[in-house]
Backbone of each chain as ProteinMPNN parsed JSONL, in Angstrom:
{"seq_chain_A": "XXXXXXXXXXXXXXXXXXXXXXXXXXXXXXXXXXXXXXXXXXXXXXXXXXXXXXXXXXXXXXXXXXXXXXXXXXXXXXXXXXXXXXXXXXXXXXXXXXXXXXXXXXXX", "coords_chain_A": {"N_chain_A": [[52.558, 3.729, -63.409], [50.896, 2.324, -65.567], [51.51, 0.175, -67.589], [52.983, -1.193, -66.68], [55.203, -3.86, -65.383], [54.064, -6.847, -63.035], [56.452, -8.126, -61.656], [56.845, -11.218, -59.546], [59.075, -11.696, -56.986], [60.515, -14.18, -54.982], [60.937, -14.23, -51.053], [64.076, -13.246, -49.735], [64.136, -15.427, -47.036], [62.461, -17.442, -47.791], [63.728, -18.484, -49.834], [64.185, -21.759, -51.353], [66.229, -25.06, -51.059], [65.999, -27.607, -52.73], [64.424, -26.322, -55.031], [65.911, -24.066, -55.516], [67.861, -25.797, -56.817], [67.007, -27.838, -58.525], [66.093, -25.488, -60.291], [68.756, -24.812, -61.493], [69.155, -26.915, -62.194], [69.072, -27.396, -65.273], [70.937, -27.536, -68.306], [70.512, -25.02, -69.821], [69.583, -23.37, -68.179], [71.583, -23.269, -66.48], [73.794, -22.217, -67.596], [72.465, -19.378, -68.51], [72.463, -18.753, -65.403], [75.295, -18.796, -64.947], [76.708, -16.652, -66.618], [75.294, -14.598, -66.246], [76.281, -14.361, -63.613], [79.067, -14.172, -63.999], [78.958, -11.675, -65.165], [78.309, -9.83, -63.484], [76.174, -7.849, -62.992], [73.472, -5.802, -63.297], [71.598, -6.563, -66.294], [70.427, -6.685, -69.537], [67.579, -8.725, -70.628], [68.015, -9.731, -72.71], [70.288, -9.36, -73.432], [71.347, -11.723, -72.716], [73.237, -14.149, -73.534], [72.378, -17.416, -74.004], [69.81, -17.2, -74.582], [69.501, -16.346, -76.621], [69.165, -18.186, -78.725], [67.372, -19.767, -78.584], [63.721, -20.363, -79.112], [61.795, -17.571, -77.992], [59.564, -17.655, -76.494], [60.204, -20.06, -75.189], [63.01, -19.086, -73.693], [61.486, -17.315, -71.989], [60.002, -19.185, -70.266], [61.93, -20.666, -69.432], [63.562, -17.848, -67.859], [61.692, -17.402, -66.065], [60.958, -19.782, -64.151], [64.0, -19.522, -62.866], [63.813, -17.135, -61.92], [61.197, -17.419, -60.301], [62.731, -19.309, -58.23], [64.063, -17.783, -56.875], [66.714, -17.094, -57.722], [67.247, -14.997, -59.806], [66.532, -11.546, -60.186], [64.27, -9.957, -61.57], [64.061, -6.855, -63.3], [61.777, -4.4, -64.601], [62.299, -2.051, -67.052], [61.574, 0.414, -69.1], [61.166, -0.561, -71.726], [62.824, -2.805, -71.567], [63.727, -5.435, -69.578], [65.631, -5.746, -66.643], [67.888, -8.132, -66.024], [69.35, -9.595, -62.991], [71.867, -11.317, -60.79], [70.648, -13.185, -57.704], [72.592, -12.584, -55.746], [73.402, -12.224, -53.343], [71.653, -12.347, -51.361], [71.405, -15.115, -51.922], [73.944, -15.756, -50.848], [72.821, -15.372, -48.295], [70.81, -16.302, -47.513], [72.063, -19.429, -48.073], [74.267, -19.996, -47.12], [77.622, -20.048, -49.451], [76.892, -22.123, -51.027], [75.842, -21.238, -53.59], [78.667, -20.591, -54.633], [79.892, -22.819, -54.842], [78.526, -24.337, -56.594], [79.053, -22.601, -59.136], [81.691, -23.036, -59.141], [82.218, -25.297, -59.44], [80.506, -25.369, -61.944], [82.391, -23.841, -63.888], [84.885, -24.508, -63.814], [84.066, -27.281, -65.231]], "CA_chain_A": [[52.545, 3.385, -64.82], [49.605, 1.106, -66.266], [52.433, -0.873, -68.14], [53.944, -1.481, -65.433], [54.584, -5.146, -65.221], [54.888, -6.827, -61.727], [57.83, -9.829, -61.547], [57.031, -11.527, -58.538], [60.149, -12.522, -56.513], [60.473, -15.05, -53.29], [61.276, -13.149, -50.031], [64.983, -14.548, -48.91], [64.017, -16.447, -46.073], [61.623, -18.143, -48.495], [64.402, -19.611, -50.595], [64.138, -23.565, -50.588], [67.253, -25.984, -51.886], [65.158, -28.237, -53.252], [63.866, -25.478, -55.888], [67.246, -24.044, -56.621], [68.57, -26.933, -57.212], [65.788, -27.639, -59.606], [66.179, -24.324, -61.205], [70.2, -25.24, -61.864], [69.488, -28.478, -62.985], [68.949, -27.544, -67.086], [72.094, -26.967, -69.098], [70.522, -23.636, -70.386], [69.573, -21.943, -67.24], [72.934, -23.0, -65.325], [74.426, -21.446, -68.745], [72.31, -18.156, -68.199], [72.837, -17.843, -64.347], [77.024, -18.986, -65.581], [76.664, -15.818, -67.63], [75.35, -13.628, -65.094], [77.644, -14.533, -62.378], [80.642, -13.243, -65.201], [79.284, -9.983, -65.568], [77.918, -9.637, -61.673], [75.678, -6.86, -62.721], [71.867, -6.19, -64.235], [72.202, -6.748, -67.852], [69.139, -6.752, -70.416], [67.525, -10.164, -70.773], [67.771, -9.882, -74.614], [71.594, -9.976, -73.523], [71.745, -13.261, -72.361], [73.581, -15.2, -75.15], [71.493, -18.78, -74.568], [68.351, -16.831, -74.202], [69.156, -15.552, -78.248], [69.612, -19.526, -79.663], [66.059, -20.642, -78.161], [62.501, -19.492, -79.161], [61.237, -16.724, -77.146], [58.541, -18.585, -75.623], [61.738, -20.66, -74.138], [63.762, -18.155, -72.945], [60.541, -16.976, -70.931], [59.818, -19.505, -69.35], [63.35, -20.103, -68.519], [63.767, -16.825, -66.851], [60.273, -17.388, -64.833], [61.941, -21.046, -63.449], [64.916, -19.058, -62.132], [62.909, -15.738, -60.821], [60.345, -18.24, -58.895], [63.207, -20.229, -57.446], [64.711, -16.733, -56.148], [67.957, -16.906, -58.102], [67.896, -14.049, -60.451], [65.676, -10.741, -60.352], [64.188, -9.026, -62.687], [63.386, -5.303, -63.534], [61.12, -3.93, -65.952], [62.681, -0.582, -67.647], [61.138, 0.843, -70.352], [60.65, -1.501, -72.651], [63.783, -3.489, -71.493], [63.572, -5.7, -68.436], [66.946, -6.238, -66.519], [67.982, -8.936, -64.806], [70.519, -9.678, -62.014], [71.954, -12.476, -60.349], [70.391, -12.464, -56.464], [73.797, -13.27, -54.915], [73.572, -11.664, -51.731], [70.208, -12.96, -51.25], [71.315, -16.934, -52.058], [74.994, -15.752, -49.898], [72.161, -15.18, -47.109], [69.967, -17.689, -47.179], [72.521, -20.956, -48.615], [75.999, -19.618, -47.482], [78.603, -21.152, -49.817], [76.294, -22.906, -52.229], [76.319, -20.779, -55.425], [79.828, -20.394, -55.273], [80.288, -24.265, -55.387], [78.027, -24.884, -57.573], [79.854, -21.74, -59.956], [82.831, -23.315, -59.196], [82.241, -26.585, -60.472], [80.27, -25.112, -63.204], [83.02, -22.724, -64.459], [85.776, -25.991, -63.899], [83.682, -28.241, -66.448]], "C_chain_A": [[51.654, 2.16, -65.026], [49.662, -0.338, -66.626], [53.191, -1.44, -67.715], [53.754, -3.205, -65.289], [55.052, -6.103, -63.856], [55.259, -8.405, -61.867], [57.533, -10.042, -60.311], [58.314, -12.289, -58.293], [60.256, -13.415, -55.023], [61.313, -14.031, -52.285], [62.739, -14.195, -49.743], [64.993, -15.686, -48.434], [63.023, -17.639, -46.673], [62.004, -19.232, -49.522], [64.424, -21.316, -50.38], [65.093, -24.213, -51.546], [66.962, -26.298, -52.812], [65.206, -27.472, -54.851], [65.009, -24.983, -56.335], [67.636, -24.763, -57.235], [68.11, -27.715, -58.975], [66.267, -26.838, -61.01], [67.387, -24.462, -62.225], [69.788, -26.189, -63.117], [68.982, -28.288, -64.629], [70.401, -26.804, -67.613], [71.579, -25.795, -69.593], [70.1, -22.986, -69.337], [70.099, -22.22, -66.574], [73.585, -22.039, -66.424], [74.342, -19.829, -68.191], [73.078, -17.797, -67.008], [74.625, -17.743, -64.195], [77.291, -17.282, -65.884], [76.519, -14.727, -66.66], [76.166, -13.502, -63.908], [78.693, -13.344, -62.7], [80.772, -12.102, -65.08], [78.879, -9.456, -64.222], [77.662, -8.131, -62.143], [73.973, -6.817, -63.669], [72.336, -5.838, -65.435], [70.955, -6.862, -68.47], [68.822, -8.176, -70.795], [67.534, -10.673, -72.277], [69.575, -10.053, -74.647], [72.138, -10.994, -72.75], [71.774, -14.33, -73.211], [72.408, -16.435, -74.954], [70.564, -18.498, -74.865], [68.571, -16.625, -76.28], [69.283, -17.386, -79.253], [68.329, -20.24, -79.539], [64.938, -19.434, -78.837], [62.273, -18.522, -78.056], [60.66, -17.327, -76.073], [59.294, -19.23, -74.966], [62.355, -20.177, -73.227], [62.819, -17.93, -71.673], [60.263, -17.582, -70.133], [61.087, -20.681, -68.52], [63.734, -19.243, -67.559], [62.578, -16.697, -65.798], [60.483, -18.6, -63.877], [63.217, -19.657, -62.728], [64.304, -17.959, -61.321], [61.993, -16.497, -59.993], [61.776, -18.867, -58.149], [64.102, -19.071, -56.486], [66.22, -16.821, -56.983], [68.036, -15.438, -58.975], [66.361, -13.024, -60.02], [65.802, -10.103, -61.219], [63.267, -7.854, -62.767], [62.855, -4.776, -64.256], [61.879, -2.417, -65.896], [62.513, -0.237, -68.876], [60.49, -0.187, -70.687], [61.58, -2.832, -72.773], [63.181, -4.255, -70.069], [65.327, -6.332, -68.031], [66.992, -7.135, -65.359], [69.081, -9.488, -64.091], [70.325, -11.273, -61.651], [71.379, -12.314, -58.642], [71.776, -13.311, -55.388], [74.088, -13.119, -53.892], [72.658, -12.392, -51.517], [70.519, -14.85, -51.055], [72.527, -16.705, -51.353], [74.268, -15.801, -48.795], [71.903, -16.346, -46.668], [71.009, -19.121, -46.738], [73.881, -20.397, -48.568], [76.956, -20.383, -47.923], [77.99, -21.458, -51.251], [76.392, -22.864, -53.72], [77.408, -20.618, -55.424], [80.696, -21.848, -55.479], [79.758, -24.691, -56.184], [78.527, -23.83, -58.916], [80.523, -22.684, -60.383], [82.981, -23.867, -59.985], [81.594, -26.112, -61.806], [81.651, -24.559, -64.353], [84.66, -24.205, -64.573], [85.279, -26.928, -64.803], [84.194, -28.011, -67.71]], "O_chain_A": [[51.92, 1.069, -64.523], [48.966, -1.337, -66.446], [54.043, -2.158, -68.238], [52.681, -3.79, -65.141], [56.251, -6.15, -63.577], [54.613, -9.429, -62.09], [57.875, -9.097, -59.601], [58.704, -13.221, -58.997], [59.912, -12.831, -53.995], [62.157, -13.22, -52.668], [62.705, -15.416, -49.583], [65.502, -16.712, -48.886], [62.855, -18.674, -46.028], [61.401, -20.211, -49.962], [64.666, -21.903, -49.326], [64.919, -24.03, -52.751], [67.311, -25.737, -53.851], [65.902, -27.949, -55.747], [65.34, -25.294, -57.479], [67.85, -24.487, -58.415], [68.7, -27.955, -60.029], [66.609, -27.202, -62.135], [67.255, -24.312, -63.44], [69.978, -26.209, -64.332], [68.458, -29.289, -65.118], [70.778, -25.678, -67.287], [72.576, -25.209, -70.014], [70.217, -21.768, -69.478], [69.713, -21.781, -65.491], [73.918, -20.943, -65.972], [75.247, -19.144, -67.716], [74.002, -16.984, -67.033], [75.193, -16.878, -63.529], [78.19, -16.752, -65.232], [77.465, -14.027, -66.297], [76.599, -12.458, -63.421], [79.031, -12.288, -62.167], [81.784, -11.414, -64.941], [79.353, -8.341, -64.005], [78.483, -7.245, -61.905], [73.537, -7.653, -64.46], [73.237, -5.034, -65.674], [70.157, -7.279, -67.63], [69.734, -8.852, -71.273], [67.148, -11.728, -72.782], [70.16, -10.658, -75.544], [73.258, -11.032, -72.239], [70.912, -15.133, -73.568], [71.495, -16.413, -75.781], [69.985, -19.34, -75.55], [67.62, -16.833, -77.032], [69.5, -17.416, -80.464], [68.109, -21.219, -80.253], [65.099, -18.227, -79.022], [62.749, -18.932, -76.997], [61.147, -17.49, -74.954], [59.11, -19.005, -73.77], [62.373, -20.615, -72.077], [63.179, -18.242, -70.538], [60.13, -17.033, -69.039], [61.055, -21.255, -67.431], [64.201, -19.651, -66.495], [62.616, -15.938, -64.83], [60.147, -18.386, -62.712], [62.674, -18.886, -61.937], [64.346, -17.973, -60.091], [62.018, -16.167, -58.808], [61.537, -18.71, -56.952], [64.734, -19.445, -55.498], [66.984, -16.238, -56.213], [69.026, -14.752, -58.719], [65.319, -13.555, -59.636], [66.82, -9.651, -61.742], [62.084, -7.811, -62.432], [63.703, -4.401, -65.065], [62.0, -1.765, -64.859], [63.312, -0.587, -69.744], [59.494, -0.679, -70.158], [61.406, -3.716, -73.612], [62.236, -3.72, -69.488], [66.037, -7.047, -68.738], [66.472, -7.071, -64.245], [69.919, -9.95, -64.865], [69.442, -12.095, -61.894], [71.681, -11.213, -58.181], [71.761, -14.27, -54.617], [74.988, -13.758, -53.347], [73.084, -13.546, -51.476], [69.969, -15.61, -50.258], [72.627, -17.787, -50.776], [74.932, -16.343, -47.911], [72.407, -17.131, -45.865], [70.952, -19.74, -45.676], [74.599, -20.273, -49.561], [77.352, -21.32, -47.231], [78.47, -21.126, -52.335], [76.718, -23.646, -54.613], [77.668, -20.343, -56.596], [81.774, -21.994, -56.056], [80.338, -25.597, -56.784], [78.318, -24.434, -59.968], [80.376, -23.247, -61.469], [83.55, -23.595, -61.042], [82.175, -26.48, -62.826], [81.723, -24.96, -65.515], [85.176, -24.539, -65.64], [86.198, -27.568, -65.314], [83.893, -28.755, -68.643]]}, "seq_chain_B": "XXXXXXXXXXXXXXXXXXXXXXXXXXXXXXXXXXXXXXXXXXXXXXXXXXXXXXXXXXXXXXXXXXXXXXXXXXXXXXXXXXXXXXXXXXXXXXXXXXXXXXXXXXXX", "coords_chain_B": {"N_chain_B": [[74.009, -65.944, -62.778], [70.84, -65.806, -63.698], [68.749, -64.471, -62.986], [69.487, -62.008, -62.146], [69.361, -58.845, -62.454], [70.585, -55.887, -64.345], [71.369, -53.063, -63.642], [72.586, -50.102, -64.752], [74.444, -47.941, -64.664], [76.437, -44.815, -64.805], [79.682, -43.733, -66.365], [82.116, -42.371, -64.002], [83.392, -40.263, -65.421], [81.428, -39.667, -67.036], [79.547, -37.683, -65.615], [77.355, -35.564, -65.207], [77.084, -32.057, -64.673], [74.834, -30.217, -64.427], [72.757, -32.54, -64.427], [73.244, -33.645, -62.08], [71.981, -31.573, -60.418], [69.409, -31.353, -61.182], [68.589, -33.915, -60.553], [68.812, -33.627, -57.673], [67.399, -32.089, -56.973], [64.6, -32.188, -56.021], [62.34, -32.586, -53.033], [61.594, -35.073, -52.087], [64.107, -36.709, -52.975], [66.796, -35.286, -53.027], [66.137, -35.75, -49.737], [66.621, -38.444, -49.873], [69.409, -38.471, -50.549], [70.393, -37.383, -48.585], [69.806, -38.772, -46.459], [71.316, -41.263, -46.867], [74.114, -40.257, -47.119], [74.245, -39.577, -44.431], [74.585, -42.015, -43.255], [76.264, -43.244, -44.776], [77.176, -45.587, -46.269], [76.008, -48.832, -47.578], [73.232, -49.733, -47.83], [70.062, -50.934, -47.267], [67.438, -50.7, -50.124], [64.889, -50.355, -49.175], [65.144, -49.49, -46.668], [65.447, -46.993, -46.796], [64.403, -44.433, -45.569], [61.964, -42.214, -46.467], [61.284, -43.594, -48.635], [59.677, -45.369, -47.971], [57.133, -43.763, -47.595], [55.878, -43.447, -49.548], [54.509, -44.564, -53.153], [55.415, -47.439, -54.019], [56.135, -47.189, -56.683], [56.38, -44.93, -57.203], [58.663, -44.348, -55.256], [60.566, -46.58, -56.865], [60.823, -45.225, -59.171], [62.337, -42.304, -58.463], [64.953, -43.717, -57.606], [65.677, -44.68, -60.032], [65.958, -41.886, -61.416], [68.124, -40.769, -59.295], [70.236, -42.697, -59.769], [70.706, -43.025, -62.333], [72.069, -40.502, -63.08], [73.829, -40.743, -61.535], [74.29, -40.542, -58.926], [73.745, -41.968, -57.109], [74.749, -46.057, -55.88], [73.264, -49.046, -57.102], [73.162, -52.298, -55.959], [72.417, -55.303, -56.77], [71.457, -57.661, -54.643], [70.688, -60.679, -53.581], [67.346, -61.099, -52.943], [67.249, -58.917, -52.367], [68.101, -54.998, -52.937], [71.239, -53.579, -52.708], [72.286, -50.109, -51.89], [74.014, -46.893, -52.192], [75.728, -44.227, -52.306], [77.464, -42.473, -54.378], [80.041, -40.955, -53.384], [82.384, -40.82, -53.406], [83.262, -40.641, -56.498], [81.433, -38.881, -56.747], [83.058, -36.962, -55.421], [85.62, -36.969, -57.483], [84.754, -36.223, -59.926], [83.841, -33.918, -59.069], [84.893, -31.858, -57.391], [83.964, -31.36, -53.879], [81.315, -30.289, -54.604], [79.071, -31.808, -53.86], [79.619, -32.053, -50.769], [79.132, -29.463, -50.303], [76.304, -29.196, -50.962], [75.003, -30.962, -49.565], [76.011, -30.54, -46.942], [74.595, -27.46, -46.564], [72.256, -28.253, -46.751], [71.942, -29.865, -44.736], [71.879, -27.877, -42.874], [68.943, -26.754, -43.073]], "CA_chain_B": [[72.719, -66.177, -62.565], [69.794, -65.83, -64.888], [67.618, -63.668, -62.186], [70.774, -60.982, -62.196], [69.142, -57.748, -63.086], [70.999, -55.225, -64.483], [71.437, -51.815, -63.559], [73.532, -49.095, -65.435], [75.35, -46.337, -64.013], [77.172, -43.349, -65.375], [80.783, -43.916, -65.645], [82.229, -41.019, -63.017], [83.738, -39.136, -65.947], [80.076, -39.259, -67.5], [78.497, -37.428, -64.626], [77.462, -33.794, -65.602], [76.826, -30.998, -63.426], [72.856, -30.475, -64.56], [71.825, -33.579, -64.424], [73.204, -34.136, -60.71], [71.494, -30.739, -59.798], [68.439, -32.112, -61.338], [68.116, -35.011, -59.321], [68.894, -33.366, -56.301], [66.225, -30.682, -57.315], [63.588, -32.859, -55.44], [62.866, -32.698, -51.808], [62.359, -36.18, -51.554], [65.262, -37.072, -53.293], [67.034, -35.06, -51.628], [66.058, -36.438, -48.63], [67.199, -39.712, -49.481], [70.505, -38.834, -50.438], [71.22, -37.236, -46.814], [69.885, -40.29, -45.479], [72.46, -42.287, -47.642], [75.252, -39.44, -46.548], [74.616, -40.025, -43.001], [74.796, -43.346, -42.643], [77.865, -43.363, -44.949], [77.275, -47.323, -46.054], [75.226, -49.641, -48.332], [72.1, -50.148, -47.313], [68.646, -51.805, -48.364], [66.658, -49.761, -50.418], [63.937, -50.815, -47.92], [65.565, -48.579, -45.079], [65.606, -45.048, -47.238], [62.666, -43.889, -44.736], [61.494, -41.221, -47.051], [60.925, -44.435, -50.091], [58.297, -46.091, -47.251], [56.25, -42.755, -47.267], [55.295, -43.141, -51.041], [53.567, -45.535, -53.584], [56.329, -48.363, -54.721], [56.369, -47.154, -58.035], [57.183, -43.648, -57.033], [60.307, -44.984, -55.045], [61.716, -46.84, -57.889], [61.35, -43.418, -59.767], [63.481, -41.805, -57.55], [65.969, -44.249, -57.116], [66.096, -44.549, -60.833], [66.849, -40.384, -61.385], [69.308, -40.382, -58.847], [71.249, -44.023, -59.866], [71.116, -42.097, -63.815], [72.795, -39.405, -62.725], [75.359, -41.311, -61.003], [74.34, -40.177, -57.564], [73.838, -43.754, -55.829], [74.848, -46.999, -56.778], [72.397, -50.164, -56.593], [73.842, -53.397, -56.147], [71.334, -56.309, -56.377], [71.954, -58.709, -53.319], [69.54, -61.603, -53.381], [65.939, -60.457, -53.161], [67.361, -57.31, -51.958], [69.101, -54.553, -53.452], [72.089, -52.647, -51.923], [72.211, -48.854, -51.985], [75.18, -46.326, -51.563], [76.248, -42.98, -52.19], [78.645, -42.501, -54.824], [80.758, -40.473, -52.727], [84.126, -40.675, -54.156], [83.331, -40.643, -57.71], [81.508, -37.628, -57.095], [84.106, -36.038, -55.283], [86.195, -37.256, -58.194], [84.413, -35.598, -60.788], [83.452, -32.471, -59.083], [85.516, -31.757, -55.952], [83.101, -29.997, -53.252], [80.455, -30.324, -55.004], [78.072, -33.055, -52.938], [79.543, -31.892, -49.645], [78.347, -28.075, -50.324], [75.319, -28.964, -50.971], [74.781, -31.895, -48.373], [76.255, -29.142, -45.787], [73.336, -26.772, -46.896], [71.344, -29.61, -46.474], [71.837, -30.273, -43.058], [71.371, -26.35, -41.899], [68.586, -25.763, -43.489]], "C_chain_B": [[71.963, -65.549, -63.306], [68.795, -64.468, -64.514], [68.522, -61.964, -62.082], [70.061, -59.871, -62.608], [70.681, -56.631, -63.172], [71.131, -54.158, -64.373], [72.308, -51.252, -63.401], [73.586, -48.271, -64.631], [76.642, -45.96, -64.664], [78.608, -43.792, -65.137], [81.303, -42.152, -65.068], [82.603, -40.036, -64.33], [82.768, -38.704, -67.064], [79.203, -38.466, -67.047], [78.259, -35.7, -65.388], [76.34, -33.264, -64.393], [75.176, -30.566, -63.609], [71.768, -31.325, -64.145], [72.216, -34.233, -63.016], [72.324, -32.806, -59.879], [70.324, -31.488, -59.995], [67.801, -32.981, -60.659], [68.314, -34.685, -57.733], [67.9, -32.465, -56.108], [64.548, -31.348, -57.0], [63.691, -32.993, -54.248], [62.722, -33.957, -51.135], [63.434, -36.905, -52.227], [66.791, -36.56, -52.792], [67.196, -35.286, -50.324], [66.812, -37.811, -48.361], [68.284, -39.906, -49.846], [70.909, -38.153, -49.16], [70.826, -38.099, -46.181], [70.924, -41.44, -46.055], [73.824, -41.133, -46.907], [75.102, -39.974, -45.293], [75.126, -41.286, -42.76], [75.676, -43.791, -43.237], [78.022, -44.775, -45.274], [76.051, -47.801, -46.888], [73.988, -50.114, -47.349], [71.035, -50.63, -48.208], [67.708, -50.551, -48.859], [65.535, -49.353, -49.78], [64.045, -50.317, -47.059], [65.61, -48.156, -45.46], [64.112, -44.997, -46.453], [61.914, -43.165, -46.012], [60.379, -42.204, -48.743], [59.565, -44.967, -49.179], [57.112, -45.157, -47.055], [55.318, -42.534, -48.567], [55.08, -44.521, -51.58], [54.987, -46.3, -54.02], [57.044, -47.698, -55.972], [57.225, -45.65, -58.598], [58.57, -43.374, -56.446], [60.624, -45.307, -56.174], [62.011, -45.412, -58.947], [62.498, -42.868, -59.695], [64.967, -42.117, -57.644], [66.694, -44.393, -58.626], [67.118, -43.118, -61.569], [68.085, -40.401, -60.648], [70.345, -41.728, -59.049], [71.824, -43.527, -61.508], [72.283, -41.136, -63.725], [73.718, -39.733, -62.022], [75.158, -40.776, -59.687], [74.73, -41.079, -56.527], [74.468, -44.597, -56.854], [74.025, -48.453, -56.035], [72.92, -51.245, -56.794], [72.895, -54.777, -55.55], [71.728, -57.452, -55.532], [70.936, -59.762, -52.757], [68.5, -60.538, -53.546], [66.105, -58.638, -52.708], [68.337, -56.472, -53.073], [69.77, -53.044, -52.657], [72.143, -51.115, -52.187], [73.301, -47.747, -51.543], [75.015, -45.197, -52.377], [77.398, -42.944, -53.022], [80.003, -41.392, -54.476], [82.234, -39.905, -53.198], [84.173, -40.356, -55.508], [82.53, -39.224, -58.15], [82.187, -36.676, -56.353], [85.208, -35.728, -56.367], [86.069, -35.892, -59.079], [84.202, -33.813, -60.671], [83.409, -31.979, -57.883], [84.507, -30.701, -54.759], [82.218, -29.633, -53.536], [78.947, -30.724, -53.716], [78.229, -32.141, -51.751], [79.017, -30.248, -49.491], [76.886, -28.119, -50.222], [74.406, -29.67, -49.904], [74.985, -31.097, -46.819], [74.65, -27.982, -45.596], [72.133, -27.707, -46.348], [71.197, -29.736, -44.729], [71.195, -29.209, -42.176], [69.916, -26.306, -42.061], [67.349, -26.009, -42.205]], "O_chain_B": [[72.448, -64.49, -63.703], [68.259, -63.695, -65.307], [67.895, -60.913, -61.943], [70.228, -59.979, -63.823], [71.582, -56.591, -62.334], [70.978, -53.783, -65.535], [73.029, -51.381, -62.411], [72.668, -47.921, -63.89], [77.613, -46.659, -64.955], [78.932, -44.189, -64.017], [80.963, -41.08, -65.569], [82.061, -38.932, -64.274], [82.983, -37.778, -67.846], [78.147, -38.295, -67.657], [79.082, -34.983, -65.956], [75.422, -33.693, -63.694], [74.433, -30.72, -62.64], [70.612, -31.164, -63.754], [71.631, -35.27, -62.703], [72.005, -33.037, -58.712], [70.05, -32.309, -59.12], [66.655, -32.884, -60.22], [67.994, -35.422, -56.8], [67.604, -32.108, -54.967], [63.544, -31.028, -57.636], [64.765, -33.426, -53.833], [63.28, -34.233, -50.074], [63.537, -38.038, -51.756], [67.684, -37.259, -52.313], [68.263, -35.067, -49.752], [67.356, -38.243, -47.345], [68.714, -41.057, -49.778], [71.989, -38.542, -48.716], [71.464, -38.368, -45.163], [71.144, -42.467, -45.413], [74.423, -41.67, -45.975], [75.859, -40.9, -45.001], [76.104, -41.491, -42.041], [76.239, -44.749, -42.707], [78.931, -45.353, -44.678], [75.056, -47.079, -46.843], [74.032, -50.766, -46.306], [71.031, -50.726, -49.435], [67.333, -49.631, -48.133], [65.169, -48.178, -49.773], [63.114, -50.447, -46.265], [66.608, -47.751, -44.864], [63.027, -45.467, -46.797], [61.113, -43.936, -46.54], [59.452, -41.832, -49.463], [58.464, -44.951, -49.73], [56.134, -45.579, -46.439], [54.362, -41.766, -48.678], [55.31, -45.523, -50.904], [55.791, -45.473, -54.451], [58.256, -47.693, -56.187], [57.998, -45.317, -59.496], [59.401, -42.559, -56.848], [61.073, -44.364, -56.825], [63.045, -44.845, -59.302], [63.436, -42.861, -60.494], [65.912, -41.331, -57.726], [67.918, -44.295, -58.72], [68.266, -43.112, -62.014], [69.116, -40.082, -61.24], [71.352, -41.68, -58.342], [72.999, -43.607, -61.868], [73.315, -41.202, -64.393], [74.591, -38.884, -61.839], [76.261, -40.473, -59.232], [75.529, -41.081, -55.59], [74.717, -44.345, -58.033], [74.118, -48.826, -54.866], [73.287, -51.387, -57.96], [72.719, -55.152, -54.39], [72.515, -58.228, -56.075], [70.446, -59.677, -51.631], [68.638, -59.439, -54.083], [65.384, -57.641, -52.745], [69.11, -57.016, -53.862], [69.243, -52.01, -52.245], [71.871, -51.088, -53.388], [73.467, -47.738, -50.323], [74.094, -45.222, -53.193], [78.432, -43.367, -52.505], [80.834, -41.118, -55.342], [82.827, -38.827, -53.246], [85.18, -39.731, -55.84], [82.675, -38.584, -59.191], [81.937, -35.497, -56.606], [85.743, -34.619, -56.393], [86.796, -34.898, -59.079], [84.296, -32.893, -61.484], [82.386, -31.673, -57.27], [84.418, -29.478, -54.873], [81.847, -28.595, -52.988], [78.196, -30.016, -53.045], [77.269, -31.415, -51.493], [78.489, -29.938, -48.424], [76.247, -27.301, -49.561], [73.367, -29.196, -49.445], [74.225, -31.13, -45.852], [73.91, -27.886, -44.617], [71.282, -27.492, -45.486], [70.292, -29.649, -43.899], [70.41, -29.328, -41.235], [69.4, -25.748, -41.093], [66.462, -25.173, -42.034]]}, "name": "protein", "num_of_chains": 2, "seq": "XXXXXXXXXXXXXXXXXXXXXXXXXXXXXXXXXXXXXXXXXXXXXXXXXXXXXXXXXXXXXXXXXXXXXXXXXXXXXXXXXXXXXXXXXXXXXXXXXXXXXXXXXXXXXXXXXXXXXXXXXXXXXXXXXXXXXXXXXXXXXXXXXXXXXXXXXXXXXXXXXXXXXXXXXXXXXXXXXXXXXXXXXXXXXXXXXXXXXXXXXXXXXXXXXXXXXXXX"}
């Protein structure tokens, strides 16, 4: 497909702290990946409540911060693109990590 | 004393969970709070190895983000100033937090 649009994602072993950590660190994309955790499945990025309170242009390059840092992937479909949390992937790499940093999120 | 500088820090139940990812979302900052973890103790800002590898100005940076965020605490001691790990206050605030990620830290 022509329209085909390609999301680059970091290979596992490629994950770096540093850069998650990063990625976390804005009250609207711990919110999102908060959000995704909840529903622990691919969901349409047009249904990610913070993503609908910000400009577009925001959201985007919101969700391009979290897809470079390896936390979430995303799928083009149709005309939808869906995106997941990569929780196996950051259980691999950083065993423990996202579910303390959940934790405490979801405890605030 | 007149020469007394002042420097603010977060009271613990000010700390938020973004803005400590944030500052940890640097790999030399980062760095220089597992060199403050290890050594578990006030030290001279002058011994964070990682601050002697960069321009002056880019240390105090640093030391500023992570003293904001309530990470360290600086305690001016004659011409020197002391340096610690707020340890307890962020266990306080956000149990398992630090040591998850300081753990991670160590493997990686």
């Amino acid at each position: 497909m022509s329209s085909m649009r390609t999301l680059l994602h970091p290979a596992c072993a490629d994950l770096s702290l540093p850069t998650i950590l990063y990625a976390l660190g804005d009250p609207l994309r711990l919110r999102m990946v908060g959000q995704l955790a909840a529903v622990d499945e691919a969901i349409s990025c047009g249904d990610i409540h913070v993503v609908k309170e910000v400009p577009k242009s925001t959201g985007s390059h919101h969700f391009k911060v979290l897809r470079e840092a390896g936390l979430i992937r995303m799928v083009p479909q149709g005309r939808r693109v869906l995106v997941s949390l990569r929780r196996a992937d950051l259980e691999e790499r950083f065993p423990g990590l996202l579910d303390a940093i959940l934790h405490t999120y979801d405890r605030q």
